[in-house]
C-alpha positions in Angstrom: 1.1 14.2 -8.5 2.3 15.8 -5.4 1.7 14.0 -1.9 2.6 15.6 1.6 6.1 13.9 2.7 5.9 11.4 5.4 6.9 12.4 9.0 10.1 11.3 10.1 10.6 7.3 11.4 10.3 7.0 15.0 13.3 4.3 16.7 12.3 1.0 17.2 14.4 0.3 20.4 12.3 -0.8 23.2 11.8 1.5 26.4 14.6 1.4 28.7 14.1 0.4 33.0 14.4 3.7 33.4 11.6 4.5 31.1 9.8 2.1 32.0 10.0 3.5 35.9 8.9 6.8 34.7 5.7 5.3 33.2 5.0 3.3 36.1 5.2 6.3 38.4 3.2 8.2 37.1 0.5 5.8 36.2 0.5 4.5 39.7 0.0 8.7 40.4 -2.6 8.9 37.6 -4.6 5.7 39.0 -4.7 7.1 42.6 -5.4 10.7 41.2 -8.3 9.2 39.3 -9.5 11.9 37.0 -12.0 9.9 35.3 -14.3 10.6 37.8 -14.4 14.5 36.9 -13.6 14.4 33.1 -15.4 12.5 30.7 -14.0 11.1 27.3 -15.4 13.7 25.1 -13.9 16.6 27.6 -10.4 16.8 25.2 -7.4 18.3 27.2 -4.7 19.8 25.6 -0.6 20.2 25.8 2.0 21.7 24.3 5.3 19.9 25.3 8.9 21.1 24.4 10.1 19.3 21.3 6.9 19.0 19.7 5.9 20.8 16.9 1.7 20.3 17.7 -0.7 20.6 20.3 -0.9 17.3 21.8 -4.5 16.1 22.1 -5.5 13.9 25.7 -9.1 11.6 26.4 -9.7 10.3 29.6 -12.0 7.3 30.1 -13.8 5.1 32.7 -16.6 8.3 33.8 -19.3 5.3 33.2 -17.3 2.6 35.4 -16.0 0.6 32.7 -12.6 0.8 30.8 -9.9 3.0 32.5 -7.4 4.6 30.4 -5.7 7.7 29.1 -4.9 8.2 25.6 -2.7 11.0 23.6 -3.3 12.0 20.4 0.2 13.5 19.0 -1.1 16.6 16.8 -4.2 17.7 14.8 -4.5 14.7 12.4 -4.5 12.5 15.5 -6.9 14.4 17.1 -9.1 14.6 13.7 -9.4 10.8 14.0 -10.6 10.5 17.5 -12.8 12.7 16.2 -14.6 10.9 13.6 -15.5 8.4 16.6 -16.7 10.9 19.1 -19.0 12.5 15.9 -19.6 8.5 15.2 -18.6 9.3 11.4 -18.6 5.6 10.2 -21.3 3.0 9.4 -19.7 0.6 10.7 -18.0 2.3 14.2 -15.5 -0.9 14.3 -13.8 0.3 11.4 -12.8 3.3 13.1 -10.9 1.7 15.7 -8.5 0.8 13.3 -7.8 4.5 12.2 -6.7 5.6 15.5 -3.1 7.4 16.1 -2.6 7.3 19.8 -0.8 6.1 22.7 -2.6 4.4 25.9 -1.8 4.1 29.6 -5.0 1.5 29.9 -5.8 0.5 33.7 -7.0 -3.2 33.1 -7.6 -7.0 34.6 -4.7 -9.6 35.0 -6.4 -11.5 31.6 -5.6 -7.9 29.5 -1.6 -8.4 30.3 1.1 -10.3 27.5 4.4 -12.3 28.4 6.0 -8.6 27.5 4.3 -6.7 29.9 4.6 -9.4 32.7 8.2 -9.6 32.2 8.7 -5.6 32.6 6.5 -5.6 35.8 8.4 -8.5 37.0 12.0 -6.5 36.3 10.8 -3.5 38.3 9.2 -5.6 41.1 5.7 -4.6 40.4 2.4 -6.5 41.7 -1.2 -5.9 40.6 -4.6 -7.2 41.7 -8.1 -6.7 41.1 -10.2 -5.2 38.1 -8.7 -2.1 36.6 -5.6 -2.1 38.5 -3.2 -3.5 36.0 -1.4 -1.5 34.3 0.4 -1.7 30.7 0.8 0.6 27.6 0.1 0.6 23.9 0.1 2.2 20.8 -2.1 2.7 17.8 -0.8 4.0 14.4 -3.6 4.5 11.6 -4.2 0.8 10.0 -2.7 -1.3 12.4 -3.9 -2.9 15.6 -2.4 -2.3 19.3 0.9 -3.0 19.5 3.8 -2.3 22.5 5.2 1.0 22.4 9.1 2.0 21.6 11.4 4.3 23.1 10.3 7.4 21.0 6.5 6.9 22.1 7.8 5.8 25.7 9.4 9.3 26.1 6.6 10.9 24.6 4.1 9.7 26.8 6.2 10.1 30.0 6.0 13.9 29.2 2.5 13.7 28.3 1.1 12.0 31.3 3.2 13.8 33.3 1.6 17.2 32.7 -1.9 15.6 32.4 -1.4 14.4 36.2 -0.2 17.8 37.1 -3.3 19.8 34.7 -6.0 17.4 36.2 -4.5 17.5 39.7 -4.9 21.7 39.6 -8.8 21.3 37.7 -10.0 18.7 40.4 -9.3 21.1 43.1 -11.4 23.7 41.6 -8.5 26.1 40.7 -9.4 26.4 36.4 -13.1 26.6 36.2 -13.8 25.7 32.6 -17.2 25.1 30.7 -16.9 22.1 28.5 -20.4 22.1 26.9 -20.0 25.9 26.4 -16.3 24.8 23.7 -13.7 25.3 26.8 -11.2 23.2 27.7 -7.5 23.4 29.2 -4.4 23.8 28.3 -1.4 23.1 29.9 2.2 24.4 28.1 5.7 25.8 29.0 6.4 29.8 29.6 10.2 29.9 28.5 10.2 33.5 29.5 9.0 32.9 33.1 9.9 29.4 32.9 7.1 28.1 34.4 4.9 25.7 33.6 1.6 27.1 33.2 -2.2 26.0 32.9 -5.1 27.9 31.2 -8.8 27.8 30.6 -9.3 28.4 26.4 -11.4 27.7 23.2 -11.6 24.5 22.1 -9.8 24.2 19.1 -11.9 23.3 15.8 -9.1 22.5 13.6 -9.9 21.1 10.0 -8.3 18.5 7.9 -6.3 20.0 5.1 -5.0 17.6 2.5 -4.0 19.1 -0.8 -3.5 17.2 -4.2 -2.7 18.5 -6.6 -1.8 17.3 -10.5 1.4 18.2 -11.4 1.3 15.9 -15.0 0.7 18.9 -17.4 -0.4 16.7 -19.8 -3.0 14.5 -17.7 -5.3 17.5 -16.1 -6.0 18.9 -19.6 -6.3 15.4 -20.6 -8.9 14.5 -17.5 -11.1 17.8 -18.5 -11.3 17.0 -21.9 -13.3 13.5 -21.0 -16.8 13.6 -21.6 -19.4 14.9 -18.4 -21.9 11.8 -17.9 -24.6 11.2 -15.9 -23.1 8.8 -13.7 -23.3 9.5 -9.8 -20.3 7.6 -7.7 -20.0 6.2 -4.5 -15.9 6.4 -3.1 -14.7 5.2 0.3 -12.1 3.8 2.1 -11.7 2.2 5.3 -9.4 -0.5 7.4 -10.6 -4.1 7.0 -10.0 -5.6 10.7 -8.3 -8.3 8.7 -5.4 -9.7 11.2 -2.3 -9.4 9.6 1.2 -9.6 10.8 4.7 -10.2 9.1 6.5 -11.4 12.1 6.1 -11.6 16.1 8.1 -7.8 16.3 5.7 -6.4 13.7 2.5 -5.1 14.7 -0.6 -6.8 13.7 -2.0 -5.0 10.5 -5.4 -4.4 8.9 -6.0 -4.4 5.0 -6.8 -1.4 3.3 -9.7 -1.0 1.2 -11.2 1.6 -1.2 -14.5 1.3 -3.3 -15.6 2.8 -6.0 -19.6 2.2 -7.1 -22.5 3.2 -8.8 -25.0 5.2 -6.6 -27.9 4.4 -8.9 -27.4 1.2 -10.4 -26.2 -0.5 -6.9 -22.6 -2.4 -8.8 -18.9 -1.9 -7.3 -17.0 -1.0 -10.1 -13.6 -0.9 -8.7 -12.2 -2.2 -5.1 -8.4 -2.3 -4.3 -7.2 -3.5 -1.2 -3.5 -2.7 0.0 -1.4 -2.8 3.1 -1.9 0.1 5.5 1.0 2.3 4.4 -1.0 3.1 1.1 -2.6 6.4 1.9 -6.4 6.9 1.1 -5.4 10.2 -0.9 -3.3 8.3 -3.5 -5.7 5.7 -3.3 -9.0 6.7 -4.1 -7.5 9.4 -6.8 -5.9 7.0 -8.7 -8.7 4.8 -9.2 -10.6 8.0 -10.2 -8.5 8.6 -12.4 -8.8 5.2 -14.2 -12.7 5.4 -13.9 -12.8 8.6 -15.9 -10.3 7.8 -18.7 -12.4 4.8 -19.4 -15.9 6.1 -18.8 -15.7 9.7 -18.7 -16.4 12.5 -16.0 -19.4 12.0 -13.4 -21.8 14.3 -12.7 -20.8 13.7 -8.9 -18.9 11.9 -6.6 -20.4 11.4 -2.9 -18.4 10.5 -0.2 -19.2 9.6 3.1 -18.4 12.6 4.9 -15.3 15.7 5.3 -12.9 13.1 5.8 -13.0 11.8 2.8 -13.9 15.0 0.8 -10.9 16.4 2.2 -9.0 13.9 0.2 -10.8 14.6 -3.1 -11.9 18.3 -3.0 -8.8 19.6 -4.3 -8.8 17.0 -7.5 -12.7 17.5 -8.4 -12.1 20.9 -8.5 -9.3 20.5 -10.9 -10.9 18.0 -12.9 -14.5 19.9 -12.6 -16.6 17.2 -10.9 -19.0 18.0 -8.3 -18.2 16.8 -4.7 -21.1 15.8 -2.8 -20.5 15.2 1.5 -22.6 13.5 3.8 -25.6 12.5 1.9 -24.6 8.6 2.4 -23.0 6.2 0.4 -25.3 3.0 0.3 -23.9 0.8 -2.2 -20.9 1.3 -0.1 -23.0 0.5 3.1 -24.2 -2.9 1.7 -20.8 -4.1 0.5 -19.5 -3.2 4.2 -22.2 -5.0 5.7 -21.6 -8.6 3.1 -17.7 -8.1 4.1 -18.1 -7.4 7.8 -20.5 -10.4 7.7 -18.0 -12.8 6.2 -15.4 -11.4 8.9 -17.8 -12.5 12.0 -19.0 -15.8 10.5 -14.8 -16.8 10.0 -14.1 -15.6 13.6 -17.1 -17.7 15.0 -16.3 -20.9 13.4 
């Protein structure tokens, strides 16, 4: 079985003062700039910064009043996740959160702010006071709940914001006029030749999640379609479990990772596995197919909850010859999240 390699380790080394100046600057720019009052969260800016190999993906929120921050989404993947909240592609939309790949500049309250932020505002001498006026920084990776960011992601997001001041700065005095309803947005990248930056007004990307699987076992696909075609109709999903988890105070908090695999008509689970959040859904949910039809045979279909998940299986029903059904609903599914989610609540209420 072939899987994508894993991108590259990022350092763990904390931001440097000098770093951590950058960020400050032009948060302090970014808060006075205020570009949440013309932008709303859905209107998705994008950037294409030397030394990265994608478009980097930018939200900005607080149009309603509420929550001030700025988020980047480093490449499509990223982007494909904030996504599935903006299209509200869960049944549960707390188990999104946990899916998230970003980093935040958040403009918060004094009670939002750790020891480890304090401490850097105290080194470089800075005071904050009053609702949404405090800022600190945090990242997301896919399973795992806020934590602070490193070096890598500090330089990163120094670049980032950077160009996001500068992009907003030039659409808020009315010199890029862009449609956002009609699929415009902006762009902001680098002109080596004139080297200049430059900003534009252009299509909205639609990008799509492409995940290929393969089985490479010449023995186990002929194998697989040689299993007997049942009636059976099955229910797969996976999803983050906000299940607090953390190995140590330097490790970021982590979620479990669970996939199910059920009966659409008869209503049982027949298969759950639950795993820390380096275990990719793709692996996953593949392997437990593969169990399910040694031992019971092929289904006549497999429903998933919607193109994020078929994009992990299309490739293997193909293969196998099992019909792929998207976004008709996975109820069994739904009721076993709602019994777990319950249990959650009930533990953090006691």
């Amino acid at each position: 079985m072939k899987k994508k390699q894993d991108a590259p380790q990022i350092s763990r080394q904390k931001p440097t003062l000098e770093q951590w100046t950058a960020l400050y600057e032009v948060a302090e720019n970014l808060k006075i700039l205020a570009p949440w009052r013309a932008l709303a969260d859905v209107d998705i800016l994008l950037l294409e910064l030397p030394g990265q190999n994608e478009t980097v993906y930018c939200s900005i929120s607080g149009m309603a009043g509420m929550d001030y921050n700025i988020s980047i989404y480093p490449g499509t993947e990223a982007y494909l996740r904030l996504k599935r909240i903006i299209d509200q592609d869960a049944y549960q939309p707390e188990l999104l959160m946990l899916e998230m790949d970003c980093l935040t500049c958040h403009f918060g309250s004094r009670e939002d702010v750790d020891p480890e932020d304090r401490e850097v505002m105290k080194q470089l001498g800075l005071r904050f006071r009053g609702r949404n006026q405090w800022i600190y920084f945090r990242a997301m990776k896919p399973g795992h709940f806020p934590w602070y960011l490193d070096a890598g992601q500090a330089e990163l997001l120094i670049s980032a914001l950077q160009n996001v001041a500068m992009l907003c700065l030039c659409y808020m005095e009315g010199k890029l006029p862009v449609d956002f309803e009609a699929g415009e947005t902006l762009l902001r990248f680098y002109d080596s030749k004139k080297e200049l930056w430059m900003n534009a007004v252009v299509p909205m990307p639609q990008p799509k999640l492409e995940r290929s699987f393969h089985i490479s076992d010449e023995l186990l696909l002929p194998r697989l379609k040689k299993c007997p075609k049942t009636a059976v109709k099955l229910e797969v999903d996976s999803f983050y479990l906000p299940i607090h988890v953390q190995e140590n105070k330097k490790s970021p908090p982590a979620g479990m990772y669970t996939t199910l695999l059920a009966d659409r008509e008869s209503g049982m689970i027949l298969d759950q596995h639950n795993a820390a959040p380096t275990d990719g859904d793709l692996l996953v949910a593949i392997s437990m197919l593969i169990h399910y039809i040694e031992e019971c045979g092929r289904p006549a279909a497999v429903y998933v909850r919607s193109e994020w998940m078929g994009a992990c299986l299309r490739s293997f029903c193909q293969e196998v010859g099992i019909k792929l059904v998207e976004g008709k609903g996975v109820p069994v599914v739904d009721g076993l999240i709602d019994e777990l989610m319950g249990i959650l609540m009930m533990g953090l209420f006691r």
